[in-house]
GULUMLUM-593194 format. One record per residue: y, x, z of N, C-alpha, C, CB in turn; residue in three letters. Coordinates in nm, 2 decimals, padded with zeros to 4 digits. Each point is the difference from the previous one (the first is absolute). Glycine has a CB too. Layout:
N
+--------+--------+--------+--------+--------+--------+--------+--------+--------+--------+--------+--------+------+
!    n.v !    n.u !    n.w !   ca.v !   ca.u !   ca.w !    c.v !    c.u !    c.w !   cb.v !   cb.u !   cb.w ! rest !
+--------+--------+--------+--------+--------+--------+--------+--------+--------+--------+--------+--------+------+
!      Y !      X !      Z !      Y !      X !      Z !      Y !      X !      Z !      Y !      X !      Z !  ALA !
...
+--------+--------+--------+--------+--------+--------+--------+--------+--------+--------+--------+--------+------+
END
This chain:
72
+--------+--------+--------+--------+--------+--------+--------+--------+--------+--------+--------+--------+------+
!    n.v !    n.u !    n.w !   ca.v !   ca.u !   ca.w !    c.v !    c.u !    c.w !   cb.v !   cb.u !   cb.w ! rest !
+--------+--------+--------+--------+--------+--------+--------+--------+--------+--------+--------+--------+------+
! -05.67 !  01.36 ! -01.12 !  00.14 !  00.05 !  00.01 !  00.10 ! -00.12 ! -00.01 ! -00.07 !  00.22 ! -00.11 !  UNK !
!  00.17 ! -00.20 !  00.22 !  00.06 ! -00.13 !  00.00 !  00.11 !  00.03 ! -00.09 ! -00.08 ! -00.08 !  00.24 !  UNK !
!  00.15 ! -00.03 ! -00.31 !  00.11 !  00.02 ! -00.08 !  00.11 ! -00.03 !  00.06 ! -00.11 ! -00.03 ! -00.16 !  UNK !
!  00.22 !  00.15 !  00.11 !  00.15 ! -00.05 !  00.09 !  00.05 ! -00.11 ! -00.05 !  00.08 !  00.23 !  00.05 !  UNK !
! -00.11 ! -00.31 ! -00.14 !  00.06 ! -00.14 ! -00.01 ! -00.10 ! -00.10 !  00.02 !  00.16 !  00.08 ! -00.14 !  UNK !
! -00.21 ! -00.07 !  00.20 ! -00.07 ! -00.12 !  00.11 !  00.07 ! -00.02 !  00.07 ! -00.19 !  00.03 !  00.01 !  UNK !
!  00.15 ! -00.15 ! -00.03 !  00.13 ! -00.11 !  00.09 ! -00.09 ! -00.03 !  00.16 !  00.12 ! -00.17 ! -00.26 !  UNK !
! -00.07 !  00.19 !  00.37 ! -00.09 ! -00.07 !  00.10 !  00.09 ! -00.09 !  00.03 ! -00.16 !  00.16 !  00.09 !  UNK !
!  00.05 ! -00.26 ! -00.02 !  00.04 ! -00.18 !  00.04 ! -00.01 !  00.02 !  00.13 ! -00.10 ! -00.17 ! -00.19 !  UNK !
!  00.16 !  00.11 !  00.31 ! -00.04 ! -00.02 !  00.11 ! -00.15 ! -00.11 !  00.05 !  00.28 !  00.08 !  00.01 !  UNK !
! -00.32 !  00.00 !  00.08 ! -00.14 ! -00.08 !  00.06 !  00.06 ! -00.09 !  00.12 ! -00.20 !  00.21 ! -00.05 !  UNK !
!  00.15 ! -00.28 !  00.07 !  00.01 ! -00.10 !  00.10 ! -00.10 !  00.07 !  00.12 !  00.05 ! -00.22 ! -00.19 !  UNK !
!  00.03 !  00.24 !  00.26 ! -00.10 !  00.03 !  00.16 ! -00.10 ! -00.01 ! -00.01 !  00.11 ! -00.07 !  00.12 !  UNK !
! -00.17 ! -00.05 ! -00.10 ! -00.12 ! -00.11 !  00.01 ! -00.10 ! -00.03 ! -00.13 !  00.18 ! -00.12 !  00.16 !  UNK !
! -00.13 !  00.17 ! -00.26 ! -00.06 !  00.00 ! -00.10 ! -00.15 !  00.10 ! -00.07 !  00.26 ! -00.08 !  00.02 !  UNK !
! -00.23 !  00.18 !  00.06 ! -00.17 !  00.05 !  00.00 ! -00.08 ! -00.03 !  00.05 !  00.05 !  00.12 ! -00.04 !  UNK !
! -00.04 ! -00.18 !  00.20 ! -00.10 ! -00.07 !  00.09 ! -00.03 ! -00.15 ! -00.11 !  00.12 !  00.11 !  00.30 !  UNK !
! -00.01 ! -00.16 ! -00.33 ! -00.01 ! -00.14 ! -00.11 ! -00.12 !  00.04 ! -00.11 !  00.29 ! -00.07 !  00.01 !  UNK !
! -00.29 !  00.15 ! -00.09 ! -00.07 !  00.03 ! -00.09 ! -00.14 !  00.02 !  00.02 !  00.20 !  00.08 ! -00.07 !  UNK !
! -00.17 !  00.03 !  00.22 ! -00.19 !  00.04 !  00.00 ! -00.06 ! -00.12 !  00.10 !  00.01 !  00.31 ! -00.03 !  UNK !
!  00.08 ! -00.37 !  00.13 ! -00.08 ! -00.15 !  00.01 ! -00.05 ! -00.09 ! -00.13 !  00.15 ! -00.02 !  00.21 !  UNK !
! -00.09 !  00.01 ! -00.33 ! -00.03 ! -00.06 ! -00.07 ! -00.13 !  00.05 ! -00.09 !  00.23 ! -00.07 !  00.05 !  UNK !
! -00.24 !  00.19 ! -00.06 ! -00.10 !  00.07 ! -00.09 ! -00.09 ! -00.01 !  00.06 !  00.11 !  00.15 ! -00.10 !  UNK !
! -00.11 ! -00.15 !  00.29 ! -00.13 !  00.02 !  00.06 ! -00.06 ! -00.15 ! -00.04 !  00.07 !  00.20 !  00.21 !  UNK !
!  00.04 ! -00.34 ! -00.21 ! -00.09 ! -00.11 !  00.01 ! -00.03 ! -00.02 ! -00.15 !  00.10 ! -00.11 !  00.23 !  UNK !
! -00.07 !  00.17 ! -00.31 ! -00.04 !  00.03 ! -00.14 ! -00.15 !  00.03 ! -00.03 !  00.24 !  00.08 ! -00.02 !  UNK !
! -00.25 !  00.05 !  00.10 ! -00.11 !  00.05 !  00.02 ! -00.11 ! -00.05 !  00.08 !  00.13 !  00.16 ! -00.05 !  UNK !
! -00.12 ! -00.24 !  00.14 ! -00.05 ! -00.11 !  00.10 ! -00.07 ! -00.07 ! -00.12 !  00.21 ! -00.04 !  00.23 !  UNK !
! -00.12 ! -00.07 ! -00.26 !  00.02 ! -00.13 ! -00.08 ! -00.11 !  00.04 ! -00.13 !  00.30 ! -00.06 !  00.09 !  UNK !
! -00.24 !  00.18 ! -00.19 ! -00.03 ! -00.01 ! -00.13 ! -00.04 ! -00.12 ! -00.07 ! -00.05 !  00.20 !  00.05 !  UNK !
!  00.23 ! -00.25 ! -00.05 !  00.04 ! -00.11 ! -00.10 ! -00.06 !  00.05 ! -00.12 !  00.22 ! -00.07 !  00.10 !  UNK !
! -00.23 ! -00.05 ! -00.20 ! -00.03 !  00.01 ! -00.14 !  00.17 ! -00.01 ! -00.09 ! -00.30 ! -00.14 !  00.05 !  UNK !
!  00.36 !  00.06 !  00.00 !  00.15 !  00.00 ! -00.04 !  00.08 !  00.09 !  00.09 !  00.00 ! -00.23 ! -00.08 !  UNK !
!  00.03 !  00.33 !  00.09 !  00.07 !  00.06 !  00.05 !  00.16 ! -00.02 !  00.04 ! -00.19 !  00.09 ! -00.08 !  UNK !
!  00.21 ! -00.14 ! -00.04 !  00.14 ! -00.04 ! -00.03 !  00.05 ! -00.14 !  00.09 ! -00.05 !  00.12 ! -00.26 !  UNK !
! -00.05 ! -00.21 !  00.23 !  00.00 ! -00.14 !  00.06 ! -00.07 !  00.03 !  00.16 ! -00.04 ! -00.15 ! -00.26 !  UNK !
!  00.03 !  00.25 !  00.28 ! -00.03 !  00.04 !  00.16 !  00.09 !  00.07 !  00.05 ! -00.20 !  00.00 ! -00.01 !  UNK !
!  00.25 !  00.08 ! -00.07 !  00.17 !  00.05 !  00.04 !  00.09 ! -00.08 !  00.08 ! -00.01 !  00.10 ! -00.22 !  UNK !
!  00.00 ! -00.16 !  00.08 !  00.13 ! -00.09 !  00.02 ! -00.03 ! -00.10 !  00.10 !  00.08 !  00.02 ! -00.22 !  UNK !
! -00.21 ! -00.08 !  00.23 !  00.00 ! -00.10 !  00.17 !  00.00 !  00.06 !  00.13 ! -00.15 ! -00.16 ! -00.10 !  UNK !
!  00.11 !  00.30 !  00.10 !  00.02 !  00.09 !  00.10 !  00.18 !  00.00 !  00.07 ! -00.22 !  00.15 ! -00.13 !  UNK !
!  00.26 ! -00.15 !  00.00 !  00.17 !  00.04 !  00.03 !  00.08 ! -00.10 !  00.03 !  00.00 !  00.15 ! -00.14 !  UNK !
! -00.08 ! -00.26 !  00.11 !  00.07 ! -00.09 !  00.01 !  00.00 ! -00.06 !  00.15 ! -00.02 ! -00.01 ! -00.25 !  UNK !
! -00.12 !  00.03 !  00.27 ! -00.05 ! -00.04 !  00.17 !  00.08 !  00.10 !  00.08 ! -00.26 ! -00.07 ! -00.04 !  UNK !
!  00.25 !  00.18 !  00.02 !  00.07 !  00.11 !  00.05 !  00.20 ! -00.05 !  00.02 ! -00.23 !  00.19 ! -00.13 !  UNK !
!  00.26 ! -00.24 ! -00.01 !  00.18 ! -00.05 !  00.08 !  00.00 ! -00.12 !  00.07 !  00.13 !  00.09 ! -00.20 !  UNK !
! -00.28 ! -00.21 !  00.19 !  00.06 ! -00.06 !  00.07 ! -00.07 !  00.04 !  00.18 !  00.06 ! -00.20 ! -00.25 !  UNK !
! -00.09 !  00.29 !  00.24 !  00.00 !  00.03 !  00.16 !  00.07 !  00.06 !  00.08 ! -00.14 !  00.00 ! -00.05 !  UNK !
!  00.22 !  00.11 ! -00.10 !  00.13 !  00.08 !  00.04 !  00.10 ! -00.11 !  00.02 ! -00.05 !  00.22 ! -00.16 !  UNK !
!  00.07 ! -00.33 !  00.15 !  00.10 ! -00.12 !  00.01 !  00.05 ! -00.01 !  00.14 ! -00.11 ! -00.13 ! -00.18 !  UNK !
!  00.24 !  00.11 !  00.17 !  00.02 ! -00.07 !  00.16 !  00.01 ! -00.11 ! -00.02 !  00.10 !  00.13 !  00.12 !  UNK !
! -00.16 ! -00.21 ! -00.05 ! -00.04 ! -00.15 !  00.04 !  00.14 ! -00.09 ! -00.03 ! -00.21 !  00.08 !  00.21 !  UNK !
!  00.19 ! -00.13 ! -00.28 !  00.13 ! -00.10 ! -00.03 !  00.01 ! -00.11 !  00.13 ! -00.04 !  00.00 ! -00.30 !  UNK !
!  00.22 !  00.07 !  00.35 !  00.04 ! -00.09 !  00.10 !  00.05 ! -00.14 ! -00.04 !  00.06 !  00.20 !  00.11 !  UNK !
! -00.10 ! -00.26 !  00.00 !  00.03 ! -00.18 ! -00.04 !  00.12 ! -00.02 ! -00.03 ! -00.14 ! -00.09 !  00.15 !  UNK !
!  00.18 !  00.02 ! -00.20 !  00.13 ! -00.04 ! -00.05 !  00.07 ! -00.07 !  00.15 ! -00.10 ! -00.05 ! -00.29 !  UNK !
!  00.23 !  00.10 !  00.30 !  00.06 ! -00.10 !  00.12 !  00.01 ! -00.14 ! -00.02 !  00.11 !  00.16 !  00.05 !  UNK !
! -00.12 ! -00.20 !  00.06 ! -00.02 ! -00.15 ! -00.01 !  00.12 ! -00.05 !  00.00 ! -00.21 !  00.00 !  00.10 !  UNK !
!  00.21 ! -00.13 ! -00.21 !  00.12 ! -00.04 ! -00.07 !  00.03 ! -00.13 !  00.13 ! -00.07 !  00.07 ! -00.33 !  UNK !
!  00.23 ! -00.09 !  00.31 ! -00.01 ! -00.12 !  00.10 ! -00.03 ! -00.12 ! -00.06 !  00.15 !  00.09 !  00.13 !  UNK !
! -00.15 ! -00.17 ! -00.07 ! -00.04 ! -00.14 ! -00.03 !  00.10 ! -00.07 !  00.02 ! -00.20 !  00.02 !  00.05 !  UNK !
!  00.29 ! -00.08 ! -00.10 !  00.09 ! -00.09 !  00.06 !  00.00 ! -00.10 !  00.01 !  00.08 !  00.09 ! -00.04 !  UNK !
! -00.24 ! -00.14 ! -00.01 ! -00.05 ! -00.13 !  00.03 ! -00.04 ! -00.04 !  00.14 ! -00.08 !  00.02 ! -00.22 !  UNK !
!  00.04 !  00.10 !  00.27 ! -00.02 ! -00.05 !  00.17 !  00.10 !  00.04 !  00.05 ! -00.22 !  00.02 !  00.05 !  UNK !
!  00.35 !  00.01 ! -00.06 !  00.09 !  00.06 !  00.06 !  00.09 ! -00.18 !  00.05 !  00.00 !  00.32 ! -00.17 !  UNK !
! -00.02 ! -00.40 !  00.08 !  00.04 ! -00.15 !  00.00 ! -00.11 ! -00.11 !  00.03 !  00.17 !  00.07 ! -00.18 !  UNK !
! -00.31 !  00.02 !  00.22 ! -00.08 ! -00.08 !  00.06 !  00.02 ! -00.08 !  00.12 ! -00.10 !  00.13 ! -00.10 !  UNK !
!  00.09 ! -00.24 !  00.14 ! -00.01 ! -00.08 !  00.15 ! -00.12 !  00.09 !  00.06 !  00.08 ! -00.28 ! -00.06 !  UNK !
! -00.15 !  00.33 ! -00.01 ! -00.07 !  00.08 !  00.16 ! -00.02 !  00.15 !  00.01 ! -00.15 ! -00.21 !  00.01 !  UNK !
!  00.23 !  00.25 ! -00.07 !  00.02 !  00.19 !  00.03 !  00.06 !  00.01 !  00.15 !  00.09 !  00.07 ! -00.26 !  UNK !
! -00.13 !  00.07 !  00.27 !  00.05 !  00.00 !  00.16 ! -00.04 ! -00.09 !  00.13 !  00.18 !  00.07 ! -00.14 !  UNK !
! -00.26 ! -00.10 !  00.08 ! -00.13 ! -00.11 !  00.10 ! -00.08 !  00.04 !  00.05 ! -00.01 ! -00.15 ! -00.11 !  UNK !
+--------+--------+--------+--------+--------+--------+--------+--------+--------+--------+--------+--------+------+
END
């Protein structure tokens, strides 16, 4: 019986496919740490979710800007 003062939290979209990919490689895997397999799972998991860090623009140089052979 559910209680009228339960609070619900919002779910994230993506978050039950997240969970039972993880349980299935749980169940695959059967880690002995679970916890320390958790957590490297998740962690591999954001850095794939990452977008690729753009290069930094390229800074001028004002050392070749007073070079004798720029523009050569």
């Amino acid at each position: 019986m559910a209680s009228k003062y339960l609070q619900k939290f919002p779910i994230p979209g993506d978050f039950p496919d997240m969970l039972h990919d993880f349980a299935r490689e749980v169940l695959r895997d059967q880690p002995e740490d679970i916890y320390e397999y958790g957590a490297a799972y998740f962690k591999a998991m954001e850095e794939v979710s990452r977008p690729p860090l753009q290069p930094a623009a390229p800074r001028l140089n004002t050392h070749s800007l007073t070079h004798p052979f720029v523009g050569r």
